[in-house]
ChimeraX commands (.cxc) that place a marker at each C-alpha (Angstrom):
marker #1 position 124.01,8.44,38.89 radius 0.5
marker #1 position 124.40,6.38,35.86 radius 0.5
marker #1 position 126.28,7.25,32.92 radius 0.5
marker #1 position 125.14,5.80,29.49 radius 0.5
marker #1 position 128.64,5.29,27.65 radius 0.5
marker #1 position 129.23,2.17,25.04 radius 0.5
marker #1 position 132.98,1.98,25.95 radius 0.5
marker #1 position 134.90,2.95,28.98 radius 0.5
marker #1 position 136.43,6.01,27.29 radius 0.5
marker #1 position 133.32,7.40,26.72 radius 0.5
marker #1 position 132.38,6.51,29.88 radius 0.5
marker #1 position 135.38,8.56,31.36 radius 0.5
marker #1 position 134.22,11.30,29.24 radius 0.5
marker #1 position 130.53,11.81,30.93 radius 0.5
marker #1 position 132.72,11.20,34.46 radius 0.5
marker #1 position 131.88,15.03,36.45 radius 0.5
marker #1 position 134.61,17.12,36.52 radius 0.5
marker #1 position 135.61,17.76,39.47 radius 0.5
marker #1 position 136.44,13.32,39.43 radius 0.5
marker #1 position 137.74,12.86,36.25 radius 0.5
marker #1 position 141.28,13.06,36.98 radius 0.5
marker #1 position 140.85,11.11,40.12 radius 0.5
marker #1 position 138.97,8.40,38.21 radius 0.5
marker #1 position 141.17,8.49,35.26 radius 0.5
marker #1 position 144.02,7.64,37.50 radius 0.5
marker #1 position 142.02,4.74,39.37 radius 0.5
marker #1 position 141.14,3.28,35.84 radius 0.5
marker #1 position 144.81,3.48,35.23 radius 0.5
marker #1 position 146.11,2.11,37.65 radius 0.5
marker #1 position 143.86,-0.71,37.49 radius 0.5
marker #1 position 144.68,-1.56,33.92 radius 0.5
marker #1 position 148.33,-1.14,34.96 radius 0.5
marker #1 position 147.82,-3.70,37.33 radius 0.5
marker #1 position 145.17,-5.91,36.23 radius 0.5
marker #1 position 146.87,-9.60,35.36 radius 0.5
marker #1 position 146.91,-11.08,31.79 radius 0.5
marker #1 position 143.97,-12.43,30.53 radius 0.5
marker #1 position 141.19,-9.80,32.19 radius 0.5
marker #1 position 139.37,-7.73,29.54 radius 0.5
marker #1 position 137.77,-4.27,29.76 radius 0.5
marker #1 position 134.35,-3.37,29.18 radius 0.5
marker #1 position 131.29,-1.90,29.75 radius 0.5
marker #1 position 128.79,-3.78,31.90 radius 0.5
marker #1 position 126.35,-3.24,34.27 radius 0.5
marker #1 position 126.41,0.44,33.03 radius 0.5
marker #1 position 129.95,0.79,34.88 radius 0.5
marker #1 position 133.59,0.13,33.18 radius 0.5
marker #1 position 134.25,-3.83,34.30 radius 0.5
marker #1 position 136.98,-5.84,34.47 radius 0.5
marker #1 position 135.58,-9.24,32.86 radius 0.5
marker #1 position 137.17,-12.72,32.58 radius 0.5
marker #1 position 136.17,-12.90,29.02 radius 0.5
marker #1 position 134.14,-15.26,27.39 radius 0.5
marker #1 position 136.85,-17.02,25.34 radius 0.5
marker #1 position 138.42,-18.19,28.26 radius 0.5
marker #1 position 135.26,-18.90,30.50 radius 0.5
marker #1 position 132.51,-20.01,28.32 radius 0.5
marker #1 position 130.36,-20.71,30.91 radius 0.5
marker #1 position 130.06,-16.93,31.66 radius 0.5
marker #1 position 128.29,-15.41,34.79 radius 0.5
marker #1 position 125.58,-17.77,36.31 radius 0.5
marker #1 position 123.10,-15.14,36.67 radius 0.5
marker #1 position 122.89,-14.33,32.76 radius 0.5
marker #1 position 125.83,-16.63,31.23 radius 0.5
marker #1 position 125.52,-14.04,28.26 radius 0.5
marker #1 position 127.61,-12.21,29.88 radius 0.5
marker #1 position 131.16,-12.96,30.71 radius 0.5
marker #1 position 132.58,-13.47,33.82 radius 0.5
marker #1 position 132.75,-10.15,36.11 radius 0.5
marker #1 position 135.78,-9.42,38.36 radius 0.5
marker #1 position 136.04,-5.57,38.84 radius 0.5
marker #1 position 134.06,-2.86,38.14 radius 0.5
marker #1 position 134.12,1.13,38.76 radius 0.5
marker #1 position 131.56,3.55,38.77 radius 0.5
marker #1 position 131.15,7.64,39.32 radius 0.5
marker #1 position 127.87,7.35,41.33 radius 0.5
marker #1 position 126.38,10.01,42.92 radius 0.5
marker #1 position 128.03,11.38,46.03 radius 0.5
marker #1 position 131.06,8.94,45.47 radius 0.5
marker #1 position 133.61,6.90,42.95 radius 0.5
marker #1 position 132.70,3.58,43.21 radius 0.5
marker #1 position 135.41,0.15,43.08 radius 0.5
marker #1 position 133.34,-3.12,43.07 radius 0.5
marker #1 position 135.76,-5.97,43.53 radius 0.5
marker #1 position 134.43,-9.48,43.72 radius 0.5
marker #1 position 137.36,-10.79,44.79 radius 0.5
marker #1 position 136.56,-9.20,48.43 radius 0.5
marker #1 position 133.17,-10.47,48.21 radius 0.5
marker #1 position 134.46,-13.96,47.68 radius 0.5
marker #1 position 137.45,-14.47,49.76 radius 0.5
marker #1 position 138.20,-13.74,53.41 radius 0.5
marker #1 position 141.51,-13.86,53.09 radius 0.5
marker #1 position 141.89,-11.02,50.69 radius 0.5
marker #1 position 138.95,-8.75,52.18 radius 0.5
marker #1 position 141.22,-9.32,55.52 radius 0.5
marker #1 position 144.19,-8.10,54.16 radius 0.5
marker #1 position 142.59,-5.25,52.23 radius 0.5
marker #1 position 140.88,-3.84,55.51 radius 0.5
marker #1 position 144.28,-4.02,57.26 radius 0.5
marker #1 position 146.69,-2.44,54.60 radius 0.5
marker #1 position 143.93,0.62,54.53 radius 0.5
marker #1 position 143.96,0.68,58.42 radius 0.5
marker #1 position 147.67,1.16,58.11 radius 0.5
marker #1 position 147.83,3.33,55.35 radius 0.5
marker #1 position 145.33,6.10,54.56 radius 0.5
marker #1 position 144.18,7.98,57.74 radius 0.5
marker #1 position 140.53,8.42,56.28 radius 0.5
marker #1 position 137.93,5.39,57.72 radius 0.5
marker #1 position 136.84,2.72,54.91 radius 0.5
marker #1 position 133.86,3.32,53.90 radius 0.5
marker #1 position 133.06,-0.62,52.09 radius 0.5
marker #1 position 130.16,-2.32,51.58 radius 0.5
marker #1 position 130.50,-6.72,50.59 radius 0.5
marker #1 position 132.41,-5.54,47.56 radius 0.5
marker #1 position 132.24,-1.97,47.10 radius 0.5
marker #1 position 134.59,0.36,48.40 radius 0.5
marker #1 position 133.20,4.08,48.37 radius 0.5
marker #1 position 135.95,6.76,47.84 radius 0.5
marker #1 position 133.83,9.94,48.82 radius 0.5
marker #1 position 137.00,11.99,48.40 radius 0.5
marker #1 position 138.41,11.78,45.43 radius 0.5
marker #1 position 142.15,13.40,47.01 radius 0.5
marker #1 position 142.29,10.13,49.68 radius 0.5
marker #1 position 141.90,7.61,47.02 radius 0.5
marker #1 position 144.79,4.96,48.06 radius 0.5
marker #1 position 146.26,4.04,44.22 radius 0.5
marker #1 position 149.37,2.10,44.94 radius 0.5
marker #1 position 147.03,0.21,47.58 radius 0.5
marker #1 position 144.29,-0.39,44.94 radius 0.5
marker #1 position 147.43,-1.68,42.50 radius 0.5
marker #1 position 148.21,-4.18,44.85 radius 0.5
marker #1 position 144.78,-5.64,45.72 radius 0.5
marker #1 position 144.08,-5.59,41.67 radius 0.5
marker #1 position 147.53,-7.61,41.34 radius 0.5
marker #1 position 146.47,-9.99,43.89 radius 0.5
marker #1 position 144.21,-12.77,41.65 radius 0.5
marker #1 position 144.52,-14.27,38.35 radius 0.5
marker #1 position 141.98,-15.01,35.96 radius 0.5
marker #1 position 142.51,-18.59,36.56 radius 0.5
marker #1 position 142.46,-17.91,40.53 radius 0.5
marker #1 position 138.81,-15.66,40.33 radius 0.5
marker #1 position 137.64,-18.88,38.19 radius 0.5
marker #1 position 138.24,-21.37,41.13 radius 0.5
marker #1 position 137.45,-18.86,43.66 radius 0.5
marker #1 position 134.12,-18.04,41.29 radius 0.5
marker #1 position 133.18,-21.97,41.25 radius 0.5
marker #1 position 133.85,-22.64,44.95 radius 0.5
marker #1 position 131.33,-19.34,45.68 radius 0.5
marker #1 position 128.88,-20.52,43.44 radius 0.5
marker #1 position 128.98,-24.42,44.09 radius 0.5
marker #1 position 128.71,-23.69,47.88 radius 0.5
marker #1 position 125.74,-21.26,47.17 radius 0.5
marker #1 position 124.18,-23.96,45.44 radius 0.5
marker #1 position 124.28,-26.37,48.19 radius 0.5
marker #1 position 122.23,-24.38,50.40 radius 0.5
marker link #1:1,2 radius 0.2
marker link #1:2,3 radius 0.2
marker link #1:3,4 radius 0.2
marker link #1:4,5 radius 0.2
marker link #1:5,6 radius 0.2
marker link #1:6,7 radius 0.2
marker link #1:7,8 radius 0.2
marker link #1:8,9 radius 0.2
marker link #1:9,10 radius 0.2
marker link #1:10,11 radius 0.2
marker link #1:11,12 radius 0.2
marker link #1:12,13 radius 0.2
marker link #1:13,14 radius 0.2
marker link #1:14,15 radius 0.2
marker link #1:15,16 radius 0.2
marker link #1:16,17 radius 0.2
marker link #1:17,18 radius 0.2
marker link #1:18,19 radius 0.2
marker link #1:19,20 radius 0.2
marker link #1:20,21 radius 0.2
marker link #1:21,22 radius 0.2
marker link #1:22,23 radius 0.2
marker link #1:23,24 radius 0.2
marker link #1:24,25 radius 0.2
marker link #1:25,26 radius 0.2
marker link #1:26,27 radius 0.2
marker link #1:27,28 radius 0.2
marker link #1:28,29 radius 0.2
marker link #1:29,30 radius 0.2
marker link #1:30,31 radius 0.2
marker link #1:31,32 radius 0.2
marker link #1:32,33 radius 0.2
marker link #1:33,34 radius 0.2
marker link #1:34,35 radius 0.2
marker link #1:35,36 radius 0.2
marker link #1:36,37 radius 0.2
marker link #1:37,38 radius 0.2
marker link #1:38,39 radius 0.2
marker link #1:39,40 radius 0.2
marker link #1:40,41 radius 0.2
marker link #1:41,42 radius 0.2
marker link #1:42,43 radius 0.2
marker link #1:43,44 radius 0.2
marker link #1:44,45 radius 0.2
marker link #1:45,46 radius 0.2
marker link #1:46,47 radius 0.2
marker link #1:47,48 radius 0.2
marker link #1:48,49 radius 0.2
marker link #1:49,50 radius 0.2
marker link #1:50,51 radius 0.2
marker link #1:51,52 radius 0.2
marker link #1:52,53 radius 0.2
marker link #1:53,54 radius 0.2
marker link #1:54,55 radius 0.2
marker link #1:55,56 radius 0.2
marker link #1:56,57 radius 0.2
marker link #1:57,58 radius 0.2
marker link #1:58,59 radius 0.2
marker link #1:59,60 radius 0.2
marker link #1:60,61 radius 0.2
marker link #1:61,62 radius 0.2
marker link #1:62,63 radius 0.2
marker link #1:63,64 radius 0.2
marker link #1:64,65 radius 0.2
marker link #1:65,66 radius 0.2
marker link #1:66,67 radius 0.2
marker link #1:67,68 radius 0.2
marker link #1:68,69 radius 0.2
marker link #1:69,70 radius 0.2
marker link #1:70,71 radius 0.2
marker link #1:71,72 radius 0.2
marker link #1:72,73 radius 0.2
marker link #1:73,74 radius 0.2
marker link #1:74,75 radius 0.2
marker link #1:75,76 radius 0.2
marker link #1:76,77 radius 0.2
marker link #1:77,78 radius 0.2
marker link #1:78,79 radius 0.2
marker link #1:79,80 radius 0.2
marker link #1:80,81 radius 0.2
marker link #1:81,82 radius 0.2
marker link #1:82,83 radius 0.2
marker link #1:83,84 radius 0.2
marker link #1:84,85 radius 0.2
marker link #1:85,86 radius 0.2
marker link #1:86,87 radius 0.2
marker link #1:87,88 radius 0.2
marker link #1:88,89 radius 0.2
marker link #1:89,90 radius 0.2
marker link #1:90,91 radius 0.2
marker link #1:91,92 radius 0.2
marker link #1:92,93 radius 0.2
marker link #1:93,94 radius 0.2
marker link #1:94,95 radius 0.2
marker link #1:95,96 radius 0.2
marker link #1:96,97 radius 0.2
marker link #1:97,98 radius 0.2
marker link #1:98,99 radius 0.2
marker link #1:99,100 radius 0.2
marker link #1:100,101 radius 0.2
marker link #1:101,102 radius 0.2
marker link #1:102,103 radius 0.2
marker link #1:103,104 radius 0.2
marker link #1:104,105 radius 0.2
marker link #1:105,106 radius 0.2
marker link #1:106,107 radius 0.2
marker link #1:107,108 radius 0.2
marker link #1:108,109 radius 0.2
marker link #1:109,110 radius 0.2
marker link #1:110,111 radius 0.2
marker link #1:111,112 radius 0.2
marker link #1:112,113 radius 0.2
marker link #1:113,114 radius 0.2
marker link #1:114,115 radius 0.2
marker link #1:115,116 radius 0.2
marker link #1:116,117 radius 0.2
marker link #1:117,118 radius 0.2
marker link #1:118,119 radius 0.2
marker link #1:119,120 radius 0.2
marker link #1:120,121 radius 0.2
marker link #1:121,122 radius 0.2
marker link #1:122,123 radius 0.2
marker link #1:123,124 radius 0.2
marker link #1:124,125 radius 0.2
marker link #1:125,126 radius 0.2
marker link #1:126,127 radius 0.2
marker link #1:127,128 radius 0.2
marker link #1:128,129 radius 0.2
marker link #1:129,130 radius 0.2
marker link #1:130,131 radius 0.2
marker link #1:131,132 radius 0.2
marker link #1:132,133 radius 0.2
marker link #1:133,134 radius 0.2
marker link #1:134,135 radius 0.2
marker link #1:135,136 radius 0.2
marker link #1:136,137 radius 0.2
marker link #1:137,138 radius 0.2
marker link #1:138,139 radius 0.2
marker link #1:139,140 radius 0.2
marker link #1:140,141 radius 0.2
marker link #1:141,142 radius 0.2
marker link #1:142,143 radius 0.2
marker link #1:143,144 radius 0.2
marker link #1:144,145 radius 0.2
marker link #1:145,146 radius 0.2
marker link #1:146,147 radius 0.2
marker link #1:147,148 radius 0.2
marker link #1:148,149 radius 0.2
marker link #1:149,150 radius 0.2
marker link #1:150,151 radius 0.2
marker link #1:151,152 radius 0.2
marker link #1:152,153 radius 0.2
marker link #1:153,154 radius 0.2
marker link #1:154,155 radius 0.2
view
């Protein structure tokens, strides 16, 4: 399901109704959490969280028009949708996600490389989601970022 907004409150706006207060509060708490120096945004038809340009020039490899992607969230079709790149890119924070949600919500994870799908709005884990948000820097996704992409490379 895509939603055509031009900023995320708009997006949140076109968000169905029985998962707009559920995705309002995951947006929140995001932004509540979300170190200095991310910016939001729309991209990828989704609301991102984006290392912007004026701190990463180079931007994303794939198009460097666009800056630097970090988190995203989406209301797709059967689910609420948290991309996190930071899972995608390091073990050590995918491994510690997958064991704080063991321990703490009773429902099974339902995750893809970097997408966690929260099919029930009423299990989403917020104060977990806070503290994986919290967990890298701007300047840590950068070096994280390079080391992905120059390691890619070399294959």
């Amino acid at each position: 399901m895509k939603i055509d907004a031009e900023s995320p409150d708009e997006y949140v706006s076109k968000v169905p109704e029985e998962r707009k207060e559920a995705f309002s509060r995951l947006r929140n708490t995001i932004r509540d959490h979300l170190p200095d120096g991310f910016e939001e945004t729309i991209n990828y038809g989704m609301i991102g969280y984006v290392v912007p340009h004026s701190t990463y020039p180079d931007g994303y490899h794939v198009d460097p028009t666009l800056p630097l992607p970090f988190i995203n969230i989406a209301s797709q079709k059967n689910f609420i949708a948290l991309y996190h790149s930071g899972i995608y890119a390091d073990k050590e924070t995918e491994e510690w996600f997958r064991n704080e949600y063991a321990t703490r919500v009773s429902t099974k994870l339902d995750m893809g490389k970097s997408c966690i799908r929260f099919k029930n709005p009423d299990k989403i884990p917020f104060d977990l989601i806070g503290e994986l948000v919290e967990k890298i820097t701007p300047e840590q996704w950068i070096a994280l970022y390079e080391n992905v992409v120059k390691d890619h490379r070399k294959k």
